[in-house]
N, C-alpha and C positions, 0 to 999 in steps of 0.2 A: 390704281395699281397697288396701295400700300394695301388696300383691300384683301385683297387676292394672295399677296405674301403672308398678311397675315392669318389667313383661314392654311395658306398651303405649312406655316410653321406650327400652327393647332394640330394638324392634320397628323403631321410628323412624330409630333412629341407622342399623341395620340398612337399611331403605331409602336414608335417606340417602345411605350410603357406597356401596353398589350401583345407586343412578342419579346420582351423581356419575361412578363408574368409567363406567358405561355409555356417558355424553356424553364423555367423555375419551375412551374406545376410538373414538369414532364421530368424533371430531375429529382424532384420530390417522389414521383410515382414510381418511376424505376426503384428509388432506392427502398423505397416501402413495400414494390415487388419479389427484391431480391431477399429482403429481409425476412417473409412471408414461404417462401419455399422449402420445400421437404431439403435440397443438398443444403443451402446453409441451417437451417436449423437443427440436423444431425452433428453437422460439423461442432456444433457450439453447443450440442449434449457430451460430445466428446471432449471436450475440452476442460467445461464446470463438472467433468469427472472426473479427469485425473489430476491428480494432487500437486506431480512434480510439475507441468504444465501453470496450476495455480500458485504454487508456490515462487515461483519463478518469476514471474509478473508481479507478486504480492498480490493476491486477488483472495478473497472480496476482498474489496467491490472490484468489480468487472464491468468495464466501458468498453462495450462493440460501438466502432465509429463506421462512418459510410463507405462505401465501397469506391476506391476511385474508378471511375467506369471509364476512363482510358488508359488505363494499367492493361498491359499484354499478357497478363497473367491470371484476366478474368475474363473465360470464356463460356458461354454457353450455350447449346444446341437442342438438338431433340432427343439424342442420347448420351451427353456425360457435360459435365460441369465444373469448369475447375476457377476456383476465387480464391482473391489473397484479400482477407478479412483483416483490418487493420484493430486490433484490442490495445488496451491499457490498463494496467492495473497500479496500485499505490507506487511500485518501487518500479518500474519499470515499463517499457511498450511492445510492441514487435509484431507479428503480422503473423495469422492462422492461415495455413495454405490445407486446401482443400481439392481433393477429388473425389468425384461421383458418378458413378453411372447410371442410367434410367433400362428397366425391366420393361420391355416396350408388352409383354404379357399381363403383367401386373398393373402397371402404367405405377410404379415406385423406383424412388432414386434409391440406391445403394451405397455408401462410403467406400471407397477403393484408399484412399491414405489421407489424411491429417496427422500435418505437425506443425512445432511452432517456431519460427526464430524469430527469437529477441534480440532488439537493437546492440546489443553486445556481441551479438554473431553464432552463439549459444542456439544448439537445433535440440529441440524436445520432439519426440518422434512420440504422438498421441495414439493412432490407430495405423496400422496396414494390414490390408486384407488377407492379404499373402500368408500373413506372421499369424494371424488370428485364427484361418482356418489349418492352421496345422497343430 
């Protein structure tokens, strides 16, 4: 019987450790997914462009940290995108909030708003589309 417990306790540990990895690899990809994408990586051409955005943060250097992927605030579909990109820079932190739509013609995202609030409450308004084409 000790037999048997103990092949069924190897067994365990064994799953265990192979759908912990599992979720770890899958949380790893997602976030190297999202990273990889035409909306965030506009978002974050926006952003190491305007000065007051950087200035504000203290940036450079400019640390994008991961996305939390159960945040209500990062959604995405087959046509638009919206993620709260958490940054850091020297003097301070705060979250890049992003929207985007997809050109289902083109098959390209397009920026619709980024801005930034920083942990002090302070809203830096980077791009709106609105504002831009007029």
């Amino acid at each position: 019987m000790s037999r048997s417990t103990s092949l069924l306790q190897q067994m365990t540990i064994f799953v265990t450790v192979v759908t912990g990895g599992g979720c770890a690899m899958m949380y790893y990809l997602m976030q190297k997914n999202f990273a990889r994408s035409e909306y965030h990586r506009l978002a974050l051409e926006q952003l190491n462009n305007n000065s007051t955005a950087m200035a504000g943060l203290g940036a450079p250097p400019l640390k994008i940290h991961n996305i939390h992927l159960s945040d209500r605030h990062n959604r995405v579909d087959h046509i638009s995108a919206q993620l709260k990109i958490p940054v850091t820079g020297s003097k301070t932190g705060g979250y890049l909030y992003t929207t985007s739509t997809r050109d289902a013609i083109m098959n390209r995202w397009h920026l619709q708003q980024v801005f930034l609030k920083l942990r002090e409450g302070e809203v830096i308004e980077i791009f709106n589309k609105t504002e831009s084409e007029e």
